[in-house]
C-alpha positions as CSV (number, residue, x, y, z in Angstrom):
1,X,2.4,-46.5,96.9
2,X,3.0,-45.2,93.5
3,X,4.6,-42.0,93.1
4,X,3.2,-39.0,91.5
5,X,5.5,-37.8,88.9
6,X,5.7,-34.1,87.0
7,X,2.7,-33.2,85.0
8,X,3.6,-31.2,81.3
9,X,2.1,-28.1,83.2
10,X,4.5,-28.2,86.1
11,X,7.0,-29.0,84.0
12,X,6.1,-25.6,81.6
13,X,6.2,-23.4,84.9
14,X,9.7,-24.5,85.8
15,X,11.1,-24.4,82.4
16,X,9.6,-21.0,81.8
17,X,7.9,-21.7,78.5
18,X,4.3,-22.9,77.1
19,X,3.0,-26.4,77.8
20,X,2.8,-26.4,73.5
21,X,6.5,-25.9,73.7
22,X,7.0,-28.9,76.1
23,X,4.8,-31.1,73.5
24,X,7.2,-29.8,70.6
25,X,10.0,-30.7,73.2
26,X,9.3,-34.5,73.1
27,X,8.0,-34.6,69.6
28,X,10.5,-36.1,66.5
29,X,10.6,-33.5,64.0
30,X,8.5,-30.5,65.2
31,X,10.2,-26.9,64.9
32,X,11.6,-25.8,68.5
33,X,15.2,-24.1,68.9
34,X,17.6,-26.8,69.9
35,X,19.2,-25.1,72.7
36,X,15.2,-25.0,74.4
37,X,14.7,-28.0,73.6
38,X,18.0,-29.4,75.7
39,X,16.8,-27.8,78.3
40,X,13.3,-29.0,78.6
41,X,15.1,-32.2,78.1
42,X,17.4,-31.5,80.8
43,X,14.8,-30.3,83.3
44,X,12.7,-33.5,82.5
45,X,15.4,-35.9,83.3
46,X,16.1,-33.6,86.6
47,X,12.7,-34.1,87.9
48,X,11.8,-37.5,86.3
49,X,9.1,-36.2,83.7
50,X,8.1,-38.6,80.8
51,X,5.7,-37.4,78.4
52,X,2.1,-39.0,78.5
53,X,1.6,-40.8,75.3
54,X,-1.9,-41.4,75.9
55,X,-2.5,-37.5,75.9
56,X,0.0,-37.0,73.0
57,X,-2.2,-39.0,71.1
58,X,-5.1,-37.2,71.7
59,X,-4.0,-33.8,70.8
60,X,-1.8,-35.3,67.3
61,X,-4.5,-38.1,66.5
62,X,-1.7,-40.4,66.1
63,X,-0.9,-43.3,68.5
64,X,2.7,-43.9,67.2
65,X,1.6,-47.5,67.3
66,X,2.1,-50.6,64.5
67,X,0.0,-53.9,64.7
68,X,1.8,-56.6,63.3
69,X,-0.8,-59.3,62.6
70,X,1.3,-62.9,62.2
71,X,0.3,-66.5,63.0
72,X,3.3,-67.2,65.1
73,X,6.4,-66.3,66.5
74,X,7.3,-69.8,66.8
75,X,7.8,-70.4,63.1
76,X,11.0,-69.1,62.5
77,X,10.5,-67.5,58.9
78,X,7.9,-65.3,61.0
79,X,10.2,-63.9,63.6
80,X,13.6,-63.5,61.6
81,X,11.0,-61.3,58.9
82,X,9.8,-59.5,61.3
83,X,12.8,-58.6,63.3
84,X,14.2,-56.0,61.2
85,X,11.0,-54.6,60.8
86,X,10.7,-53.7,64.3
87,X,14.8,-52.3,64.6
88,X,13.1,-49.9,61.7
89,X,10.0,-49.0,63.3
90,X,12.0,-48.5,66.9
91,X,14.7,-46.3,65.0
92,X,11.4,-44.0,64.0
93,X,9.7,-44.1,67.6
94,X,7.2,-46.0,66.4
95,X,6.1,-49.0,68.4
96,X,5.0,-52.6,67.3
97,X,2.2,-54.1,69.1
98,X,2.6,-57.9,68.2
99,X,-0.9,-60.1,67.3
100,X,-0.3,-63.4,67.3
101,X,-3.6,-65.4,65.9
102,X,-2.8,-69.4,65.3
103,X,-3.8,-70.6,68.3
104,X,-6.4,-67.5,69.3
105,X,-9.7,-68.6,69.6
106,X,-11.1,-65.8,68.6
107,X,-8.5,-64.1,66.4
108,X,-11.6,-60.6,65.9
109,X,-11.9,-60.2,69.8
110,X,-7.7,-59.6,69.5
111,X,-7.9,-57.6,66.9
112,X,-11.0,-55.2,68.5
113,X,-8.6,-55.5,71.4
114,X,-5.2,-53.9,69.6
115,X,-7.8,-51.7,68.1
116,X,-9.4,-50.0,71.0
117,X,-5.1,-48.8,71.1
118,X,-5.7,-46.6,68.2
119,X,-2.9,-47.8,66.4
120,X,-1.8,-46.2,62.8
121,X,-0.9,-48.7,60.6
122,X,-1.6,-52.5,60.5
123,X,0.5,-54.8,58.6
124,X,-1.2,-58.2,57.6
125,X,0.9,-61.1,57.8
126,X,-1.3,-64.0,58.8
127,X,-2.9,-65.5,56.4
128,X,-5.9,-67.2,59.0
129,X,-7.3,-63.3,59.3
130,X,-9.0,-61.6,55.9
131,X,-7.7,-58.4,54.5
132,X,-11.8,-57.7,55.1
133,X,-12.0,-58.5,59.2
134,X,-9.1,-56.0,59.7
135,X,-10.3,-53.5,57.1
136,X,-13.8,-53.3,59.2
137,X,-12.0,-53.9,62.6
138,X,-9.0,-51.5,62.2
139,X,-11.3,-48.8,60.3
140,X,-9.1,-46.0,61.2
141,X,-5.9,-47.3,60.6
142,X,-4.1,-48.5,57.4
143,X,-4.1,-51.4,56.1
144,X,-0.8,-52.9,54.8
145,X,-1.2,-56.2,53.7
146,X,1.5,-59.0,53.6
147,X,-0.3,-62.1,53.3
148,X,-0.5,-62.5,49.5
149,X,-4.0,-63.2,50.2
150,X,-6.1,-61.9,46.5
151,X,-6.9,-58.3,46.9
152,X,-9.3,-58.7,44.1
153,X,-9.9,-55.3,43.5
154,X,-9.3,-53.5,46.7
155,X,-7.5,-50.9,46.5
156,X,-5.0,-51.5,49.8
157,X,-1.0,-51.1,50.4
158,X,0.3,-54.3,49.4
159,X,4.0,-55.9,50.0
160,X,4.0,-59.3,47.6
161,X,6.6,-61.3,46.8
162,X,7.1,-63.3,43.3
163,X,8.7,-66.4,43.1
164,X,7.7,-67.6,39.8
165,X,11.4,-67.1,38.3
166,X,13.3,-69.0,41.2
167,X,10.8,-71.6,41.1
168,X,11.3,-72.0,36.9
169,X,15.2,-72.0,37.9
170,X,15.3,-74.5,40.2
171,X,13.3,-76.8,38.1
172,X,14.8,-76.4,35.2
173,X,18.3,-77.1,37.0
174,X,16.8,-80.6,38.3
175,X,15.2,-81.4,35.2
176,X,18.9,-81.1,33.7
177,X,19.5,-83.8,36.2
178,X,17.1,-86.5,35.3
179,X,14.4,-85.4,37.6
180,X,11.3,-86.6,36.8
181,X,9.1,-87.6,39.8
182,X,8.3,-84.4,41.8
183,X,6.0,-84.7,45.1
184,X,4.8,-81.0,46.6
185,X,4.3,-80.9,50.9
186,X,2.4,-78.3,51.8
187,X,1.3,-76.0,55.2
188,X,-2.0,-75.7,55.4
189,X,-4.5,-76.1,52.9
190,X,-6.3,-73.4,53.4
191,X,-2.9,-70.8,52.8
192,X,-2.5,-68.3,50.0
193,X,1.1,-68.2,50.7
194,X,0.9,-72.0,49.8
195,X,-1.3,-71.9,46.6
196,X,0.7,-69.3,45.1
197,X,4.0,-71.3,46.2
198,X,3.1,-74.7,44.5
199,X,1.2,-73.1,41.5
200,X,4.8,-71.2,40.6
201,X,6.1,-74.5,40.5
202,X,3.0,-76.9,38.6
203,X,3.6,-73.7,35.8
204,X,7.6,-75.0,35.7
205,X,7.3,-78.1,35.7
206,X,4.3,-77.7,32.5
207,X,6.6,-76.1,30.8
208,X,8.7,-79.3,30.9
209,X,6.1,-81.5,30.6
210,X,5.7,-82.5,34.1
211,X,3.4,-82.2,36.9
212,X,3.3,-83.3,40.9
213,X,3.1,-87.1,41.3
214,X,2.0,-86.1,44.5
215,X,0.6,-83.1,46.9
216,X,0.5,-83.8,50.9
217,X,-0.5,-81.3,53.1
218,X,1.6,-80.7,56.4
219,X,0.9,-77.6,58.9
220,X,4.5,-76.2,58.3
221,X,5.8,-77.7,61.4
222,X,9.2,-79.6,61.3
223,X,7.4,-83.1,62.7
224,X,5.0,-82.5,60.4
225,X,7.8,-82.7,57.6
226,X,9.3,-85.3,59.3
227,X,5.6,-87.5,59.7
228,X,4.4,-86.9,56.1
229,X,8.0,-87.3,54.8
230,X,8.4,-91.2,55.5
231,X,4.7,-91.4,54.3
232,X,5.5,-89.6,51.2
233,X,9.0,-91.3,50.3
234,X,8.1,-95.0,51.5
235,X,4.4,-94.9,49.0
236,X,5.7,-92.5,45.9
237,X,9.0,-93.0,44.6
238,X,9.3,-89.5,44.4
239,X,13.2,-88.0,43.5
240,X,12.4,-84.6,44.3
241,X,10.4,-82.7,47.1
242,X,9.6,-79.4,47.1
243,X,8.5,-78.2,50.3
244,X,6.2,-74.7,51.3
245,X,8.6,-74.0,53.8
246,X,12.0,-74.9,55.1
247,X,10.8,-76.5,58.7
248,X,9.0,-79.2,56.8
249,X,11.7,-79.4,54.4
250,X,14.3,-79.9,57.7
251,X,11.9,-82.6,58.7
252,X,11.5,-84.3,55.3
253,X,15.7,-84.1,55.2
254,X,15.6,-86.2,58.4
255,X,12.5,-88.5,57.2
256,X,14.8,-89.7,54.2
257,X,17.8,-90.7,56.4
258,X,15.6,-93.0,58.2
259,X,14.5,-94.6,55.3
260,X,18.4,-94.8,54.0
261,X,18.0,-91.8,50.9
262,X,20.8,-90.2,50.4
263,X,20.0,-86.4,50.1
264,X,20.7,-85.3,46.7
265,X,21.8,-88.5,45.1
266,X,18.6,-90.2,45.8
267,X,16.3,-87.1,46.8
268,X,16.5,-83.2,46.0
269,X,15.2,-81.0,48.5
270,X,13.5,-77.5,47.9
271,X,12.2,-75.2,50.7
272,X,11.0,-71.6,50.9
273,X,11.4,-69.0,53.0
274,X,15.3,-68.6,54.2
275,X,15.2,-69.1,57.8
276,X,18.7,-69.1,59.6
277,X,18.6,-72.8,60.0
278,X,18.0,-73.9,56.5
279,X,21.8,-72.3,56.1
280,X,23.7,-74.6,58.8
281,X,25.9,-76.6,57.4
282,X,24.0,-79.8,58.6
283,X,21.3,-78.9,56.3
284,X,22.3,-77.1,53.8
285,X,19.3,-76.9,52.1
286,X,18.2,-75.1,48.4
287,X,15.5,-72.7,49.2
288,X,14.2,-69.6,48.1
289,X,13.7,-66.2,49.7
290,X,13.3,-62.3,49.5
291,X,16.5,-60.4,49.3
292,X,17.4,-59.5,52.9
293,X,15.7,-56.7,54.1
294,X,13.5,-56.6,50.8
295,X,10.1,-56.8,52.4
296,X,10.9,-54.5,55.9
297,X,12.3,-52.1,53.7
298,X,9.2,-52.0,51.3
299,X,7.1,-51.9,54.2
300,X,8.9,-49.3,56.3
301,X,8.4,-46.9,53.2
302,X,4.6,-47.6,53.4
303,X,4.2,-46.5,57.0
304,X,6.4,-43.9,56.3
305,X,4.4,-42.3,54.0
306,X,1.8,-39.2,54.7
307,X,-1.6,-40.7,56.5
308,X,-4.1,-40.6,53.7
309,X,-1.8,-40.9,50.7
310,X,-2.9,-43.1,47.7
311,X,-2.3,-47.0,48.3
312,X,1.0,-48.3,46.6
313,X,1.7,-51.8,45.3
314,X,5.2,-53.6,45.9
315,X,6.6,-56.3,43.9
316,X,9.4,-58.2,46.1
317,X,11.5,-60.6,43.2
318,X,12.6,-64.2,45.4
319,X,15.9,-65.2,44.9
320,X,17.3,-68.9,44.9
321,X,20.1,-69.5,48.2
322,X,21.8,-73.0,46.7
323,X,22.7,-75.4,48.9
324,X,23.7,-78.7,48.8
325,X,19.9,-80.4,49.1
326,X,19.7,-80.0,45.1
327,X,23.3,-81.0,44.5
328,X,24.8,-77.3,45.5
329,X,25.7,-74.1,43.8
330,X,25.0,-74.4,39.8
């Protein structure tokens, strides 16, 4: 049987003070004397009292509580971003309640789920759920959207990065080599992430005179780089892939082994994103990415903000992480 703990009122009695005071007690930066505060504290612990957050949240109108809407954990760029998120949000008591929509089969029935929770702030990651579902589903919370999906017009917290320089440095470093047949392997068609990825490029390689030979589509998997890889190199010729994220560009690594291309003399290799593995020596790969902590940082001073303030706009700049995919460091 489970066992009845302390209510906040018995708790008062004993401590001699108002059941306000115990709310103040357990509450990050409301005014209360430290010394009554310790011993509410030390009272609590004595008699194994823990505050009811579900009351706490009715009295403040504040849950305390994040949704962090992503595809999947699985793909690593989408769990190493939003680790240090969550060390932030932990640091401030606030808790991240995690939505993961690839595979849901009915990604709005999650979200009315997380949002019968009350939750404060919701950060959009996935780019398979529209800033407008979880603006009408999450009415009461605010929105904070890192998808890069077109806002056009709405007026929303945004996090967005821009790769436009990186991707115009990187190509004109391998047009200095002799690179002229460029190939583009996507994630999934549908993905604003994507489109915004490969059009950064087309613009640097018109600049040269250039364009894609070739655009495949993968689902950002690693056997999907692999798969479309061998398809790609065996049929185009191409002497440089630029991949929309470092899984596929892993797999495409792998796919030009089999078919005896040495990686860069024969084949440059560009992915996005930064994930731990693109770093290991065994890959090596050229790749581009936010500066660490750039985008948890950004939005960690969103949620931090007062409730109601005026919606802000972040610009996160990429930067380029050389490896030796694309000959190295310049």
């Amino acid at each position: 049987m489970r066992k009845r703990g302390m209510t906040s009122v018995e708790l008062a009695e004993l401590a001699g003070v108002s059941s306000a005071t115990i709310s103040r007690a357990f509450s990050p930066g409301t005014r209360i004397k430290l010394e009554t505060r310790e011993r509410i504290l030390k009272l609590a612990e004595q008699h194994g009292f823990r505050p009811n957050a579900m009351a706490r949240t009715l009295n403040s109108n504040r849950s305390g509580l994040v949704a962090l809407v992503v595809n999947t954990v699985a793909n690593p760029a989408e769990g190493e971003g939003l680790e240090p998120l969550i060390h932030r949000l932990q640091e401030r008591e606030l808790l991240p309640l995690l939505l993961c929509c690839a595979d849901h089969k009915d990604r709005g029935q999650l979200m009315r789920i997380a949002s019968t929770y009350q939750v404060d702030h919701v950060v959009l990651y996935s780019d398979q759920v529209s800033i407008e579902d979880a603006t009408h589903i999450f009415r009461s919370a605010e929105l904070v959207v890192a998808s890069s999906e077109p806002l056009e017009g709405r007026d929303v917290f945004d996090v967005r990065l821009d790769s436009s320089a990186a991707s115009a440095e990187i190509v004109d470093r391998l047009v200095v080599q002799g690179r002229r047949r460029f190939a583009y392997l996507s994630g999934r068609a549908a993905s604003h992430v994507d489109k915004q990825r490969m059009a950064w490029f087309s613009r640097a390689l018109a600049a040269h005179g250039l364009s894609f030979d070739a655009v495949v589509h993968g689902d950002y998997s690693y056997e999907s780089g692999y798969k479309e890889g061998v398809l790609l190199l065996r049929r185009s010729g191409a002497d440089t892939v630029i991949c929309g994220n470092d899984l596929m560009a892993v797999g495409v690594q792998d796919a030009a082994t089999l078919l005896g291309l040495k990686v860069p003399d024969d084949l440059a290799i560009v992915g996005h994103d930064g994930v731990a593995l693109a770093h290991w020596d065994c890959h090596s790969l050229t790749t581009i990415m936010p500066p660490l902590g750039a985008v948890s940082a950004a939005l960690d001073e969103i949620i931090a903000m007062n409730p109601g303030s005026e919606p802000v706009q972040r610009l996160v700049n990429c930067e380029i992480r050389w490896g030796r995919s694309t000959g190295g460091r310049p």
